[in-house]
Backbone as a chain_set.jsonl record, in Angstrom:
{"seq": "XXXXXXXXXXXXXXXXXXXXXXXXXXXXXXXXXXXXXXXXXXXXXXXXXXXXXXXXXXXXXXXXXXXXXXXXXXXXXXXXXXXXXXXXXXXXXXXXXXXXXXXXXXXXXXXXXXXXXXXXXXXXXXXXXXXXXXXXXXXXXXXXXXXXXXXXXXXXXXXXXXXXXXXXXXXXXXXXXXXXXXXXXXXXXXXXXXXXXXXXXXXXXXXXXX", "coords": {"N": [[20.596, 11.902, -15.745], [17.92, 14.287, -14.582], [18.096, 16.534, -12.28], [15.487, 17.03, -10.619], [14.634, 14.244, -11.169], [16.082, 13.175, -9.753], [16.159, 13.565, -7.364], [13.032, 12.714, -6.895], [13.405, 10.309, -7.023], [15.3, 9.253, -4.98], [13.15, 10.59, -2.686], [11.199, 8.994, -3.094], [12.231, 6.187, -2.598], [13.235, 6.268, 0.33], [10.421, 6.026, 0.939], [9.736, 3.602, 0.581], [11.299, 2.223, 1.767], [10.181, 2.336, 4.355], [7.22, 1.584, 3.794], [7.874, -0.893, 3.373], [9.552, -1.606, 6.031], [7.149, -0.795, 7.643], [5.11, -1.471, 7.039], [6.001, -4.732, 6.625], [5.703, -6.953, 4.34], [4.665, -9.841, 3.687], [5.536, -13.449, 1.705], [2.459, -14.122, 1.722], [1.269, -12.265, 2.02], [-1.399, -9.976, 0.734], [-1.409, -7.273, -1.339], [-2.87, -4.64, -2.653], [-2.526, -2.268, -4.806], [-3.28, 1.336, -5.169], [-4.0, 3.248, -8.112], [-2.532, 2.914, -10.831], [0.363, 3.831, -12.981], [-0.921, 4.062, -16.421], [1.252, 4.245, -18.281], [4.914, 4.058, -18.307], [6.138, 6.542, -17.662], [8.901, 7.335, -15.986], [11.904, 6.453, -14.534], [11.087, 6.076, -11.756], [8.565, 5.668, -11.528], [5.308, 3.9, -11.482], [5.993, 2.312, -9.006], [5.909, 0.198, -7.24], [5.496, -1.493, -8.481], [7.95, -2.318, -9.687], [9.446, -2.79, -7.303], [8.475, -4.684, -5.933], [8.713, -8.1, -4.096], [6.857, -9.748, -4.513], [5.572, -10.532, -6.57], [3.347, -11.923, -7.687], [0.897, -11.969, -5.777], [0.191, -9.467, -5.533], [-2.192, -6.963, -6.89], [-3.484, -4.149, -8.899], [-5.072, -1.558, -9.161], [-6.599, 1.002, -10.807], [-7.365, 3.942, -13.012], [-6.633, 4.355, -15.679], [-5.945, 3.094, -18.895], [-5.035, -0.17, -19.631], [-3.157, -1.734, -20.792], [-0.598, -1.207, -22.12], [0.523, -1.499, -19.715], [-0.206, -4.167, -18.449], [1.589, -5.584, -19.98], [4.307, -4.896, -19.467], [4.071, -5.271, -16.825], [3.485, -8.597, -16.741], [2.813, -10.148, -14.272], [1.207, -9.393, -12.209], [-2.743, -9.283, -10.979], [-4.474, -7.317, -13.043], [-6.78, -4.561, -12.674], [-9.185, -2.332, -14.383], [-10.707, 0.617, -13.53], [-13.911, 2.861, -12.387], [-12.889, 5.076, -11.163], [-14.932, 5.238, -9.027], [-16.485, 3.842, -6.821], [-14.208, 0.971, -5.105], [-13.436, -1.923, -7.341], [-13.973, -4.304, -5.367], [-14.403, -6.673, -2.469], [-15.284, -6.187, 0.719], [-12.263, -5.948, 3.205], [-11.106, -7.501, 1.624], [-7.77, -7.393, 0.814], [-4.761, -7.591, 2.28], [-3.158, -5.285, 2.691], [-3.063, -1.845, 1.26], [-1.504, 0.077, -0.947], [-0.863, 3.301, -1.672], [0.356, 6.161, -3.762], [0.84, 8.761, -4.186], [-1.844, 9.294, -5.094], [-3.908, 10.4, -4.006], [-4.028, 13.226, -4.125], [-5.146, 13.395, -6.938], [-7.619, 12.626, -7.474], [-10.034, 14.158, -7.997], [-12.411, 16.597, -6.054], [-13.302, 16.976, -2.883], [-15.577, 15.849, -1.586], [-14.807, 13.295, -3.327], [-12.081, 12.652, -2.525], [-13.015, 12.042, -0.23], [-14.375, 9.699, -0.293], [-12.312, 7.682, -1.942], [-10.237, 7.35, 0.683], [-12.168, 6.095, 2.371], [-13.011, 3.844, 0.876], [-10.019, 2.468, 0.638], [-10.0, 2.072, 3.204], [-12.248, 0.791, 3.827], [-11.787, -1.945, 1.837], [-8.969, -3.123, 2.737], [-6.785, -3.671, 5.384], [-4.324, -2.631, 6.421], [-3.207, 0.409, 5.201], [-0.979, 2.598, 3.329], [-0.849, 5.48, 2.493], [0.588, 8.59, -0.015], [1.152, 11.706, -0.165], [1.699, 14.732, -1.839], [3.196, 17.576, -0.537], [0.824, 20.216, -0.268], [2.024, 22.947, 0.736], [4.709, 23.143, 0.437], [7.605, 24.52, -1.539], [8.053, 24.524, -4.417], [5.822, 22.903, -6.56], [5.329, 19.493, -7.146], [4.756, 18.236, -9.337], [4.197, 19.765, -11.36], [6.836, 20.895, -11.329], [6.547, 24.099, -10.74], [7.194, 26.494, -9.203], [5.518, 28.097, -6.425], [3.156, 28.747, -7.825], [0.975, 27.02, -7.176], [-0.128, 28.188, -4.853], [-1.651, 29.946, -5.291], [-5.116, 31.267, -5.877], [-7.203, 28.302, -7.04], [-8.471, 28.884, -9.314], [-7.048, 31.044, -10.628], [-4.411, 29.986, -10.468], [-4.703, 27.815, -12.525], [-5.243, 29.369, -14.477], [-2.478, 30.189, -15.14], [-1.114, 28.083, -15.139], [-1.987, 27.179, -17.589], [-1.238, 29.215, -18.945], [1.26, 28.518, -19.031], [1.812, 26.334, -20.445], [0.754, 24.083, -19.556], [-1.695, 22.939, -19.041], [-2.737, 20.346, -18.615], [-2.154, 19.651, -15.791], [-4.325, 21.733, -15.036], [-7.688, 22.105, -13.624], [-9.354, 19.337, -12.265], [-7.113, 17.853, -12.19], [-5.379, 17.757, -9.937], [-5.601, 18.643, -6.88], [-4.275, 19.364, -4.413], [-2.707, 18.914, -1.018], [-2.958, 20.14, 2.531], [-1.23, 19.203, 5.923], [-3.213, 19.657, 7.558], [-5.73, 19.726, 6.045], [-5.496, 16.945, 5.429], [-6.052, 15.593, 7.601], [-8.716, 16.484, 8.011], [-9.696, 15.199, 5.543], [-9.363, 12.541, 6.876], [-11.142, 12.152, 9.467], [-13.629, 12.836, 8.049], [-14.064, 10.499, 6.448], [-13.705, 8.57, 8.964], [-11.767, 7.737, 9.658], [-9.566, 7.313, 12.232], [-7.52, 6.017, 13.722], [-4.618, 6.429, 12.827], [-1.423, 7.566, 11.442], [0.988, 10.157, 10.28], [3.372, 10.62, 8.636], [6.282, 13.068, 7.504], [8.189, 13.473, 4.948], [11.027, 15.092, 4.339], [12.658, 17.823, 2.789], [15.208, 19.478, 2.195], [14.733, 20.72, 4.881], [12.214, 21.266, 4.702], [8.947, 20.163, 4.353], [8.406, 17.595, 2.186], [6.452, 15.7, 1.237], [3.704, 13.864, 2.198], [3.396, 10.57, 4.224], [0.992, 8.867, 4.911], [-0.468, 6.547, 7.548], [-2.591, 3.774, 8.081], [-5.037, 1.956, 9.962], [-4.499, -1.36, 11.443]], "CA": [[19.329, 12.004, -15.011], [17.716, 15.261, -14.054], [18.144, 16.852, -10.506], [14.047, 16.725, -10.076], [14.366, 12.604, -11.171], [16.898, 12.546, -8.834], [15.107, 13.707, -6.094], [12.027, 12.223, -6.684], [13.975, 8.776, -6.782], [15.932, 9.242, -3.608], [12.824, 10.176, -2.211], [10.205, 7.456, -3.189], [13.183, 5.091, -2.033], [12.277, 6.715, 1.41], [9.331, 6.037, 1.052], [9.803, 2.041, -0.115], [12.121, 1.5, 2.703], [9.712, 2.611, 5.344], [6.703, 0.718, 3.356], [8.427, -2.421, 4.066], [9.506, -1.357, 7.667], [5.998, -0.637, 8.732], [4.491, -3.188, 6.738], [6.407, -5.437, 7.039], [4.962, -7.803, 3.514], [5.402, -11.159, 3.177], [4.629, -13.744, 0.594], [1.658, -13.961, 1.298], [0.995, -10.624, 2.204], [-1.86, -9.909, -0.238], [-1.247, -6.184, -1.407], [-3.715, -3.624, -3.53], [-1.656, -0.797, -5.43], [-4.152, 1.703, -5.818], [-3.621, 4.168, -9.014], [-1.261, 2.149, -11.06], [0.146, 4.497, -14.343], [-0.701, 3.089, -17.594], [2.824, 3.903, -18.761], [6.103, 4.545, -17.221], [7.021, 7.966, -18.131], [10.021, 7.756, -15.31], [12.298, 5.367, -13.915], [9.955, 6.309, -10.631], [6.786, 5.411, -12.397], [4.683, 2.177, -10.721], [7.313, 2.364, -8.08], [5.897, -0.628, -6.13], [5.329, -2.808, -9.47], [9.12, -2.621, -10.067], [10.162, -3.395, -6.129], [7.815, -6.004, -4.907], [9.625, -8.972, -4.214], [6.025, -11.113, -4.433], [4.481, -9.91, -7.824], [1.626, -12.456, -7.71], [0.757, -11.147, -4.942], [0.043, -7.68, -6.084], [-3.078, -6.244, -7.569], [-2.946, -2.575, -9.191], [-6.268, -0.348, -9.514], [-6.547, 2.68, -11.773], [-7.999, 4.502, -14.255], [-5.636, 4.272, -16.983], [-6.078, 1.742, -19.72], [-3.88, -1.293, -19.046], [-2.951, -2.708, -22.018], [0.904, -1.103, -22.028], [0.87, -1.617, -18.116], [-0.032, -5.688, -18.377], [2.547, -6.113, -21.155], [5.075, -4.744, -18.558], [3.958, -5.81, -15.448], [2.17, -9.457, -16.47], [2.732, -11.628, -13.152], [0.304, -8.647, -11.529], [-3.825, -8.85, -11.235], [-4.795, -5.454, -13.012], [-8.255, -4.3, -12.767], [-9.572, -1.226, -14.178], [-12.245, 0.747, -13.081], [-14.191, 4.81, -13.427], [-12.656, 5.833, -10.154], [-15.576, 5.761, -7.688], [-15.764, 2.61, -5.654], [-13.451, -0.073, -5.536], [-14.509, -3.121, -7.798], [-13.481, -5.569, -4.682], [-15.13, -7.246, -1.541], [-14.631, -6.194, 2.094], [-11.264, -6.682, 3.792], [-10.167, -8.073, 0.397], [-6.387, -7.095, 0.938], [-3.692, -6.986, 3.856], [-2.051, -3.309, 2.769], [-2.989, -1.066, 0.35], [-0.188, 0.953, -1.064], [-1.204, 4.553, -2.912], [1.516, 6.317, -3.761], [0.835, 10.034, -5.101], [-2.82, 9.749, -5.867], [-5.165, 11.382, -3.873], [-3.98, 14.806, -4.919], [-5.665, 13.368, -8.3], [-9.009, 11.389, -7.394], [-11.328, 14.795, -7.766], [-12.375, 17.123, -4.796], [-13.244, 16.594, -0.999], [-16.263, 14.761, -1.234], [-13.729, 11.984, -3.78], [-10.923, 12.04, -1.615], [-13.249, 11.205, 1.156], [-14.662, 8.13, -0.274], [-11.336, 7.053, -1.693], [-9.893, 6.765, 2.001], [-13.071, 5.213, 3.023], [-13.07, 2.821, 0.243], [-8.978, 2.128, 0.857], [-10.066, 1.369, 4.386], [-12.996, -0.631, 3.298], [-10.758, -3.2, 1.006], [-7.999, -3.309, 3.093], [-6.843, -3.705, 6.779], [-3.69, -1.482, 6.509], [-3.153, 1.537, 4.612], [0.003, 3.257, 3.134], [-1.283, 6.101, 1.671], [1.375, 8.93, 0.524], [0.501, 12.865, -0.969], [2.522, 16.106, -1.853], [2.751, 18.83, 0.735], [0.496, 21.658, -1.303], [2.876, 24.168, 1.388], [6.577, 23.15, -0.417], [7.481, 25.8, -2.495], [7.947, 23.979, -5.562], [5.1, 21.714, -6.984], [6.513, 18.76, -7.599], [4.159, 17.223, -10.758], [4.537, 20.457, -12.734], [8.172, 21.492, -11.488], [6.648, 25.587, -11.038], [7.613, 27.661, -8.034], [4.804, 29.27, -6.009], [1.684, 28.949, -8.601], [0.227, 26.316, -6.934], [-0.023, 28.688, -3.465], [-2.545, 30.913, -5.545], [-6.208, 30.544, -5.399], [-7.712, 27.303, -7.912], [-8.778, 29.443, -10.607], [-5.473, 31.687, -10.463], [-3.047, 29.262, -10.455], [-4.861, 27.041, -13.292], [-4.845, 30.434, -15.574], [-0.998, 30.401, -15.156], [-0.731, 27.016, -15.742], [-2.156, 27.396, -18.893], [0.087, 30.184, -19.644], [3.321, 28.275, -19.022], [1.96, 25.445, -21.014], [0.629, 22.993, -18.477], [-2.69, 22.63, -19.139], [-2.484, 19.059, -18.052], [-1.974, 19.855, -14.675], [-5.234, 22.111, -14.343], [-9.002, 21.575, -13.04], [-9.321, 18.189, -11.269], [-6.114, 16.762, -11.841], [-4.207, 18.282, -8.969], [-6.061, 19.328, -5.911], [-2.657, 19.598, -3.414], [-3.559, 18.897, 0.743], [-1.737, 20.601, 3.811], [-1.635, 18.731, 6.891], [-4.647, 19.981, 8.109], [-6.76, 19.31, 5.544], [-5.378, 15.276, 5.27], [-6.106, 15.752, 9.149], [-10.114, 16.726, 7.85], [-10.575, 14.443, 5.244], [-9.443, 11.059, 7.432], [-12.138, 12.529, 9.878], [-14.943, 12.705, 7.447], [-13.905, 9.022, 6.015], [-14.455, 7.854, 9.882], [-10.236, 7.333, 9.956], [-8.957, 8.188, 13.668], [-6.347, 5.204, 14.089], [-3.523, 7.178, 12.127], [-0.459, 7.992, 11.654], [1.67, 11.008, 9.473], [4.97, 10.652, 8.901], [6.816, 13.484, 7.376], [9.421, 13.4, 3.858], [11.684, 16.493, 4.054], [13.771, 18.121, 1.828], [16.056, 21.081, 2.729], [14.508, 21.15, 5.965], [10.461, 21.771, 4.522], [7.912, 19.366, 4.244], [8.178, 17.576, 0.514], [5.381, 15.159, 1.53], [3.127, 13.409, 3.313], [2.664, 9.646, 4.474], [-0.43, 8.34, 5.622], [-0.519, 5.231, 7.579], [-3.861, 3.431, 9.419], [-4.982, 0.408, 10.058], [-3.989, -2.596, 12.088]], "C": [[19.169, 13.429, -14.479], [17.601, 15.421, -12.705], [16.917, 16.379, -10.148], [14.052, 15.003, -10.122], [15.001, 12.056, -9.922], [16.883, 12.377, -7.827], [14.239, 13.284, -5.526], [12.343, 10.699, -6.676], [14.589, 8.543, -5.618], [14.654, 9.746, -2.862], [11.564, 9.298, -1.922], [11.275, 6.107, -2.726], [13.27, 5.215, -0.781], [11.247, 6.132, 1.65], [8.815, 4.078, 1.264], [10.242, 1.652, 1.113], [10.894, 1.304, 4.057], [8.323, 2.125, 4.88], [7.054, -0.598, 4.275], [8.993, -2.438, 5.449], [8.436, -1.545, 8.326], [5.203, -1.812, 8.31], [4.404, -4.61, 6.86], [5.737, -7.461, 5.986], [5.555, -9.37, 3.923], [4.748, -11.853, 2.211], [3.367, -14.298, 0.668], [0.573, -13.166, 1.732], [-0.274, -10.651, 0.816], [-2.393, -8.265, -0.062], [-2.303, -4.873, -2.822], [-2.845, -2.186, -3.736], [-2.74, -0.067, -6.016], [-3.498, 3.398, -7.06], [-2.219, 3.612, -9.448], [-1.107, 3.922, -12.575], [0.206, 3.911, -15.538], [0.57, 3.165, -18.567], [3.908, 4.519, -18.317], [6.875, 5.343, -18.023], [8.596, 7.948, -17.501], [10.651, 6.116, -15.014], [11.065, 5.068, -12.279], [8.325, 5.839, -10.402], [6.026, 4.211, -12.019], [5.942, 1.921, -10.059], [7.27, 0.75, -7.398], [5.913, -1.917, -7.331], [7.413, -3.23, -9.856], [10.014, -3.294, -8.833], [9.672, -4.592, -5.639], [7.787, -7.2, -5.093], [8.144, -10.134, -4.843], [5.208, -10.219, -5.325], [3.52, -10.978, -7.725], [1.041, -12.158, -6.799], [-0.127, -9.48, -5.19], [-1.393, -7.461, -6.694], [-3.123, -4.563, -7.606], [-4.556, -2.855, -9.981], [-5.938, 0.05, -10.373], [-7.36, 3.067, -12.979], [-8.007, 4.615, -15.53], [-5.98, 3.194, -17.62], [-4.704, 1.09, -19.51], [-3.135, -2.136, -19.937], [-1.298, -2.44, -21.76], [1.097, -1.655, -20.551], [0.791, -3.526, -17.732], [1.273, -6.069, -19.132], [3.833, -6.023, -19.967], [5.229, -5.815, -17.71], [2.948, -7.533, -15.408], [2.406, -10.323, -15.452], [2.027, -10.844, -12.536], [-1.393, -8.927, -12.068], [-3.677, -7.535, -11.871], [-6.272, -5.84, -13.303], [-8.105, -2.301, -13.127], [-10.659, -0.425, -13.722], [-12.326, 2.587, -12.809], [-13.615, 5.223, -11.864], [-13.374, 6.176, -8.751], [-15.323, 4.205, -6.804], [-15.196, 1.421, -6.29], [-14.484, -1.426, -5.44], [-13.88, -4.389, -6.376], [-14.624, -5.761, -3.107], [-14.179, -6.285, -0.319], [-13.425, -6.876, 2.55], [-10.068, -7.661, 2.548], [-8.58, -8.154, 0.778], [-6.116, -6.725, 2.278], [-3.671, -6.049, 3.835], [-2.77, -3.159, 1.227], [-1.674, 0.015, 0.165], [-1.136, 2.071, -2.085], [0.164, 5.529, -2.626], [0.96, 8.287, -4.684], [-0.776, 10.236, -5.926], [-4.141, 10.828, -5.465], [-5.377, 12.692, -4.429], [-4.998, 14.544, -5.973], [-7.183, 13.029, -8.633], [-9.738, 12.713, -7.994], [-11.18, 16.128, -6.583], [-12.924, 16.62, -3.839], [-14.457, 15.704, -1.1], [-15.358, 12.965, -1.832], [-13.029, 11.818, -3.472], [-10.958, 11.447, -0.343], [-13.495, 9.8, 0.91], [-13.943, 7.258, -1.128], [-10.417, 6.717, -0.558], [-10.873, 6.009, 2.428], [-12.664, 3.863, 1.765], [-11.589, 1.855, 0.516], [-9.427, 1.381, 2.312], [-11.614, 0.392, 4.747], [-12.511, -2.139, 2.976], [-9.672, -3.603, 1.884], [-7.665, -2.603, 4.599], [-6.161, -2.72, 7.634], [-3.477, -0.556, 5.295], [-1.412, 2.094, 4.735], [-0.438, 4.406, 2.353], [-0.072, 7.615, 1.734], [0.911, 10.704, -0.589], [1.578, 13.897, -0.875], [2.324, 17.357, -0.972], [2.593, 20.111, -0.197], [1.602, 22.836, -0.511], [4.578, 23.945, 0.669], [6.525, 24.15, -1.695], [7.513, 25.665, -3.991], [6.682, 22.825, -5.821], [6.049, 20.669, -7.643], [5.72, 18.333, -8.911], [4.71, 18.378, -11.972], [6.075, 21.414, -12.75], [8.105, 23.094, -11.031], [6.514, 25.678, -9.481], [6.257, 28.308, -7.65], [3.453, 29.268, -6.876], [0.53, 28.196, -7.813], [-0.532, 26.893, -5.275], [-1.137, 29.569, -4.077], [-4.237, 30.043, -5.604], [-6.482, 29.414, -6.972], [-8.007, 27.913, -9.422], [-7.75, 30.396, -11.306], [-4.64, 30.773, -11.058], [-3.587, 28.182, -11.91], [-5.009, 28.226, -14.536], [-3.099, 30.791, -15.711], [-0.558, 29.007, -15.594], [-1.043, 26.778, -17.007], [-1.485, 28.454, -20.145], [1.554, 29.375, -20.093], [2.99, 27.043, -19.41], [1.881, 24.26, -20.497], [-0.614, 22.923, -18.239], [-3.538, 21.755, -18.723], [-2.803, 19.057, -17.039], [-3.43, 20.855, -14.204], [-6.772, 21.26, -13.92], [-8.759, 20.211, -12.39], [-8.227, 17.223, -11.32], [-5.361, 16.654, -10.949], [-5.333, 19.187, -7.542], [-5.175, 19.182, -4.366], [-3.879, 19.731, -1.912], [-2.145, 19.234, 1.255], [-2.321, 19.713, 4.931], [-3.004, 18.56, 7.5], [-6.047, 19.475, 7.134], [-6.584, 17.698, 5.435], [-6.509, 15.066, 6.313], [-8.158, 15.486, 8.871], [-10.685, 15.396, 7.068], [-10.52, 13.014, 5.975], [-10.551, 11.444, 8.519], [-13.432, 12.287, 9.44], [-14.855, 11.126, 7.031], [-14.013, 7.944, 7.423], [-12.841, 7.29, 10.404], [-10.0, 8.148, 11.32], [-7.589, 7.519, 14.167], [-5.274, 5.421, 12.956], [-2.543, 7.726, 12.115], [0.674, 8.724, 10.234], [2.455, 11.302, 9.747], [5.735, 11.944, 7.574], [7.779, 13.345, 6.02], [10.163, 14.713, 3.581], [12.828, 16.733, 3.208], [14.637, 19.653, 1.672], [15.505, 21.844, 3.813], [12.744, 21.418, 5.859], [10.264, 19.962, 4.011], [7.626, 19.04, 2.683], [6.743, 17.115, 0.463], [4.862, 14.416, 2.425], [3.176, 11.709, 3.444], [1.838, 9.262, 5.446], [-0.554, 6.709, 5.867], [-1.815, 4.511, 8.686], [-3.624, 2.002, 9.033], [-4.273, -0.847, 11.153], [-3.823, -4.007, 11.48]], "O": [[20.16, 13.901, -13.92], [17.074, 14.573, -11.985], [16.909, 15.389, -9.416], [13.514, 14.422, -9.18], [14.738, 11.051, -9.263], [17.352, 11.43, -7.196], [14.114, 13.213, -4.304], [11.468, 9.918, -6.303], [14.37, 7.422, -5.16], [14.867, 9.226, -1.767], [11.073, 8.997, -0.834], [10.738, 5.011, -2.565], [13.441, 4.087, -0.319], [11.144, 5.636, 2.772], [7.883, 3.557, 1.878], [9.633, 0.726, 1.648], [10.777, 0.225, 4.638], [7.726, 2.193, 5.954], [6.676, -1.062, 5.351], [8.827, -3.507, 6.036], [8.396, -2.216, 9.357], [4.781, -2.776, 8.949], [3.481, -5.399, 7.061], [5.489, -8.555, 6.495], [6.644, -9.762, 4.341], [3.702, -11.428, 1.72], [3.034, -15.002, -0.285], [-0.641, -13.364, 1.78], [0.008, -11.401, -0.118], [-3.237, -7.854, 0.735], [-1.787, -4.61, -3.908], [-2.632, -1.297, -2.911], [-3.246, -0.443, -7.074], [-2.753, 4.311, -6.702], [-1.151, 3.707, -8.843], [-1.986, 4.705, -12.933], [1.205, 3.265, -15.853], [0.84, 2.333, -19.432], [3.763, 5.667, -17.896], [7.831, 5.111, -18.763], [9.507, 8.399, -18.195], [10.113, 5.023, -15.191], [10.464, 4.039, -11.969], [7.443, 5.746, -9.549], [6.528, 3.278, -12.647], [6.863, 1.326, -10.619], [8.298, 0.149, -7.086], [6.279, -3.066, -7.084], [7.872, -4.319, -10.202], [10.961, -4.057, -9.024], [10.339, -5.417, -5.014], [7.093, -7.683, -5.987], [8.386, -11.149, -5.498], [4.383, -9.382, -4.959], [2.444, -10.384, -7.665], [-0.043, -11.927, -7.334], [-1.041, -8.815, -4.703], [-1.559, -8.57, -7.2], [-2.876, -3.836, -6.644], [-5.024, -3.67, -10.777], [-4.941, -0.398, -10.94], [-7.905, 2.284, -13.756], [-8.912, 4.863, -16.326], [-6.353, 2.236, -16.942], [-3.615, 1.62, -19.292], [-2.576, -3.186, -19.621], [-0.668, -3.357, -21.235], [2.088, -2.374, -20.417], [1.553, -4.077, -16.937], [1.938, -6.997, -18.672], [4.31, -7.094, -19.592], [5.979, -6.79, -17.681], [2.082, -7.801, -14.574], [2.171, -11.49, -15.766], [1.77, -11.574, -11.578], [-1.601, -8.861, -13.28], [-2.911, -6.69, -11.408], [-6.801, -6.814, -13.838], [-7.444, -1.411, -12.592], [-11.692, -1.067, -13.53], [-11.405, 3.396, -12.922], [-14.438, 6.032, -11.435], [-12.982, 6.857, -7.803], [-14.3, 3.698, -6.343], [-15.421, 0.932, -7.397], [-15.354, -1.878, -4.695], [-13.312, -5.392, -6.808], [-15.508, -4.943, -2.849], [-13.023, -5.864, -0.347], [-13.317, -8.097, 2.434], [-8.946, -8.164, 2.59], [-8.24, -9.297, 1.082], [-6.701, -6.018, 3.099], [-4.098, -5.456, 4.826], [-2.955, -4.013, 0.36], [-1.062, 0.589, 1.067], [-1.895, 1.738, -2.995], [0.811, 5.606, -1.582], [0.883, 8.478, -5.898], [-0.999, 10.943, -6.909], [-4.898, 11.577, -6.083], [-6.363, 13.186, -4.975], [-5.851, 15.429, -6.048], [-7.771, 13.129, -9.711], [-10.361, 12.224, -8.936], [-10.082, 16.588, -6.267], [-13.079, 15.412, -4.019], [-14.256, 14.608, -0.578], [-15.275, 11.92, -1.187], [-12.618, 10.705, -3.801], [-10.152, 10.852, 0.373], [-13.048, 8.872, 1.584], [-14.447, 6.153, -1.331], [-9.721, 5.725, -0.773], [-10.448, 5.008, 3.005], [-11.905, 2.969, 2.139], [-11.755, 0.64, 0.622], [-9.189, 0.184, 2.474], [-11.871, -0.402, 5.652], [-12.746, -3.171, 3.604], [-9.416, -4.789, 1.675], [-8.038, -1.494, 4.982], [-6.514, -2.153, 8.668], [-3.686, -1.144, 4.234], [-0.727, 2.064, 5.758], [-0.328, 4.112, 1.163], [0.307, 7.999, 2.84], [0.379, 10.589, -1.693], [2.313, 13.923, 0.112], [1.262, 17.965, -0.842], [3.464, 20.813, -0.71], [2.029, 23.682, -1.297], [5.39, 24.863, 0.556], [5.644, 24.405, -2.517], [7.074, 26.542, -4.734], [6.744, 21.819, -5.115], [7.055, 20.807, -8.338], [6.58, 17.99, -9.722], [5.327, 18.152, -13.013], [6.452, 22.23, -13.592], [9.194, 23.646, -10.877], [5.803, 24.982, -8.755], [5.782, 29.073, -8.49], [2.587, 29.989, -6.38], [-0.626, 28.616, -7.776], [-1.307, 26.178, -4.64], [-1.748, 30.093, -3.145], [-4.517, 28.852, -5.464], [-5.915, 29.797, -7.995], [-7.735, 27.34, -10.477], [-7.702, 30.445, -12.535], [-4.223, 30.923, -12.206], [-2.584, 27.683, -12.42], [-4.833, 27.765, -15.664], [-2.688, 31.693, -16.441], [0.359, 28.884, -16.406], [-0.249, 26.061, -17.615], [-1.326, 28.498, -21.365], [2.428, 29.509, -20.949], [3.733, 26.221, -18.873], [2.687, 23.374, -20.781], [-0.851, 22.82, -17.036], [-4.722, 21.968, -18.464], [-3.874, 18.474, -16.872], [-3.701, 20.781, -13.005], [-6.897, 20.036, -13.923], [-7.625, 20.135, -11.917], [-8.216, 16.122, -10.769], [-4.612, 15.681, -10.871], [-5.613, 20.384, -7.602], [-5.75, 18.859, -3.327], [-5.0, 20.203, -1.721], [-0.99, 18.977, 0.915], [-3.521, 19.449, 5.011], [-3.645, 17.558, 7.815], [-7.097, 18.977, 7.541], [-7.657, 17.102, 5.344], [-7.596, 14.541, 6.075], [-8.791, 14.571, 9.396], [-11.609, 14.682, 7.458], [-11.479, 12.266, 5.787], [-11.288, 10.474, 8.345], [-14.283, 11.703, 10.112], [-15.835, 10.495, 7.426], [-14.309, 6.761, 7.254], [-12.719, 6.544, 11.376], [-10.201, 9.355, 11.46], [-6.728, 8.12, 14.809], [-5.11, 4.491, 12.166], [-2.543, 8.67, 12.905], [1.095, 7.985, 9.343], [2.735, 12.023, 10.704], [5.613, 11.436, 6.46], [8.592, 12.59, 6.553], [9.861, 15.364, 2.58], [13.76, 15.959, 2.987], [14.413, 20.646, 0.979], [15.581, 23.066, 3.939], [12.096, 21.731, 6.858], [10.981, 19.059, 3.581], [6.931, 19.757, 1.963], [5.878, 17.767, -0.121], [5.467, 14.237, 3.482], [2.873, 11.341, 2.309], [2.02, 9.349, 6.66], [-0.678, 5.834, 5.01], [-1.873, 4.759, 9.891], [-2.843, 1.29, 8.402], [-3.081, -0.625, 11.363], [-3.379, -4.927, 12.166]]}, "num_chains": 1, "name": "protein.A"}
């Protein structure tokens, strides 16, 4: 296993523990995984579809076609849908779990009305994002590119063969800006907890709700 897997597994297992601490599921906890991946590149990969003791229970969002991801995961609802509002009713779900997506939704007006919509559907919120200030990006592994301005740093990523990773797939938040968009989404009952790693800020979790 590579150092980065190894990392990013010790600390999404962080992340799981303190899930179920604050959460506190039970069976019949009824839980919304929003941004499922339609296939598990990593051991890490649909983190919550592989831990959660009450898979019927579960429903997983996303964007991804689902066909490999049901075959996997079939004791889970999946719904897909284009990314703007969630196909579900008010209050629908106890907890939402997102795990690494906002970075991905779009820019600031779509990351606002994915927190609104998360706190639409659902009562509590786990929501968890990469600290754009750590010196390494963690999706594309590179040192320092991601600290340059949007149009910069996506001409380097295209250099070093990461193409993938530019225009709207990656728009990285610092404290402050989480801080802005739960503001504009109408979020004030919140709480950001910290994931460190050699003493800096790897990432963020985001927890509201009652």
């Amino acid at each position: 296993m590579s150092i980065a897997l190894s990392i990013s597994g010790r600390n999404r297992a962080r992340k799981w523990d303190l899930f179920l601490e604050e959460m506190k599921p039970g069976p019949e906890t009824r839980v919304l995984d929003v941004g499922f991946s339609g296939t598990d590149w990593s051991p890490v990969e649909n983190y919550i579809e592989k831990h959660y003791p009450y898979p019927g229970q579960l429903t997983a969002l996303g964007v991804d076609k689902a066909d490999e991801f049901r075959r996997l995961y079939p004791q889970l609802k999946v719904v897909e849908y284009d990314g703007g509002v969630f196909p579900f009713s008010d209050g629908q779900f106890d907890v939402c779990w997102s795990n690494a997506v906002i970075e991905h939704v779009g820019d600031e007006s779509r990351q606002v009305l994915f927190l609104k919509e998360i706190r639409r559907v659902a009562r509590r919120a786990f929501v968890t994002t990469p600290n754009r200030l750590f010196p390494v990006e963690v999706h594309t592994r590179m040192p320092l590119v991601h600290y340059l301005p949007k149009r910069a740093a996506d001409a380097c990523l295209v250099m070093a063969g990461r193409r993938w990773a530019t225009g709207d797939y990656m728009r990285l938040l610092t404290i402050g800006r989480i801080r802005r968009l739960l503001a504009a989404a109408g979020i004030d009952d919140y709480r950001i907890e910290r994931n460190r790693l050699c003493g800096l800020t790897l990432d963020f979790v985001i927890m509201f709700g009652s």
